[in-house]
C-alpha positions in Angstrom: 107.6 135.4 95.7 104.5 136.8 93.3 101.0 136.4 92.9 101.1 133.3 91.6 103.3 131.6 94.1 101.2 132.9 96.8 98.2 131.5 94.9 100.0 127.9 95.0 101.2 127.7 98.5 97.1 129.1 99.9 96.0 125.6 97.9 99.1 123.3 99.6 97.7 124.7 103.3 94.6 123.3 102.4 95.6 120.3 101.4 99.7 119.1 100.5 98.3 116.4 98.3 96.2 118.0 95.9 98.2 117.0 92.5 100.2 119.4 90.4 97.4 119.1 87.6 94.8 120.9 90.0 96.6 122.9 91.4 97.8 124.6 87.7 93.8 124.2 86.3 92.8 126.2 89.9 95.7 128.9 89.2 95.5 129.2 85.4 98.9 128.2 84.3 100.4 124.6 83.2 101.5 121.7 85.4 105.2 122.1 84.9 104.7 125.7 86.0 103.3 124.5 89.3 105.8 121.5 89.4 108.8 123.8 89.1 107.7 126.9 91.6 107.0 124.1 94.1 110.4 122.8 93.7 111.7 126.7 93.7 109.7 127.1 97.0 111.6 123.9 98.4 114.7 124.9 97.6 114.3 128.2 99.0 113.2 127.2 101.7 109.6 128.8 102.0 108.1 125.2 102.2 109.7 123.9 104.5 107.9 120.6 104.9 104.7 118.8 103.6 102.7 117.6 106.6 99.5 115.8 107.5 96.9 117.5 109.3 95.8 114.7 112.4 92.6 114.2 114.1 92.7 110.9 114.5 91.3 111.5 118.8 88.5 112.9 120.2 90.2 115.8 122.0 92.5 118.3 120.0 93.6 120.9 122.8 96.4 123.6 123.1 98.6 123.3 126.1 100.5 126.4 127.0 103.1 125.7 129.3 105.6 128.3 130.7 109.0 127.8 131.8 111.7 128.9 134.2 113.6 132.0 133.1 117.0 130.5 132.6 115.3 127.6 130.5 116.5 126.7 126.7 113.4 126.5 125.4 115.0 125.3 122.3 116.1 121.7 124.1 111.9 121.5 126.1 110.2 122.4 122.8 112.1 119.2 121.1 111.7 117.1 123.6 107.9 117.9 123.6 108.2 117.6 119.8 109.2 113.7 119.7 105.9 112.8 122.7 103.2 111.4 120.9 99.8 112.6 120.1 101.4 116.2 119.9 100.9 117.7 116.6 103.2 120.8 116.9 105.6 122.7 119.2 105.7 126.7 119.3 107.9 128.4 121.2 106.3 131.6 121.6 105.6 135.1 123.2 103.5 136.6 125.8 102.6 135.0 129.4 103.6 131.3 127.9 107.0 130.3 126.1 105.4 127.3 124.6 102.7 125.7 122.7 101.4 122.2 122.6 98.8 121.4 119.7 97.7 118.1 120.9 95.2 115.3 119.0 95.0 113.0 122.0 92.7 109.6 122.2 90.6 111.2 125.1 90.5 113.6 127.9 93.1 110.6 129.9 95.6 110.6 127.7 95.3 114.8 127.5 95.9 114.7 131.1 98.6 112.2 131.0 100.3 114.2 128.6 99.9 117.6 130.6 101.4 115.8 134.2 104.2 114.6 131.9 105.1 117.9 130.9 104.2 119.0 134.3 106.9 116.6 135.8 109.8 118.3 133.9 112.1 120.5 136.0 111.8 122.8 133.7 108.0 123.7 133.5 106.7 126.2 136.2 102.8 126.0 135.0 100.7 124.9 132.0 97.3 126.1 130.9 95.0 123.5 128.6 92.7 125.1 125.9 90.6 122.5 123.9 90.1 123.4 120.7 86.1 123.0 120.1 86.1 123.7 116.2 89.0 124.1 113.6 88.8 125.5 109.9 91.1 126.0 107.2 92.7 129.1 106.0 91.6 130.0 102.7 
């Protein structure tokens, strides 16, 4: 990856739809010059998917949740992945081994969706952050 790539994959984290045209007028090079790098970068691997940022609640919150040791993280973190309002699923390191970004309705359906993952064998605590402000990377 160069410059240029890097240039074109800051303006898809900002926004995945902005067309080929602007994105090439913003970089200083041609559409088909954007077209194909973004189709290099698929194939490649680098982008691995083109997603839609929610907030379609009121609450946006992290919920850390940490597991017993002999847990597959793997199998909790994807069946956290298919509950809804949850927008993403780390597995990750430090005192938690996963992360819930949740956009839930209100602070009842937050809390329903904390004593669900609560409930699971699996799941020895959780700790719930809300997230009070959110900006883009430039």
């Amino acid at each position: 990856m160069d410059d240029l790539d890097h240039r074109i994959l800051g303006i898809l984290r900002r926004d995945s739809r902005t067309p080929y045209t602007e994105i090439a007028e913003q970089v200083g090079t041609s559409e088909g010059t954007v077209r194909n790098r973004v189709e290099r970068l698929v194939e490649d691997g680098v982008i691995e998917r083109f997603t839609v940022a929610t907030r379609t609640g009121n609450v946006k919150a992290m919920v850390e949740v940490s597991v017993a040791v002999d847990v597959d993280t793997f199998a909790v973190t994807n069946e956290m992945a298919d509950w809804p309002d949850v927008d993403f699923v780390w597995q990750v390191s430090g005192e938690e081994d996963i992360v819930m970004v949740v956009d839930a309705a209100d602070t009842t359906a937050l809390n329903d969706l904390i004593t669900r993952a609560r409930e699971l064998d699996e799941v020895v605590s959780t700790k719930t952050r809300l997230i009070l402000n959110e900006e883009l990377g430039r």
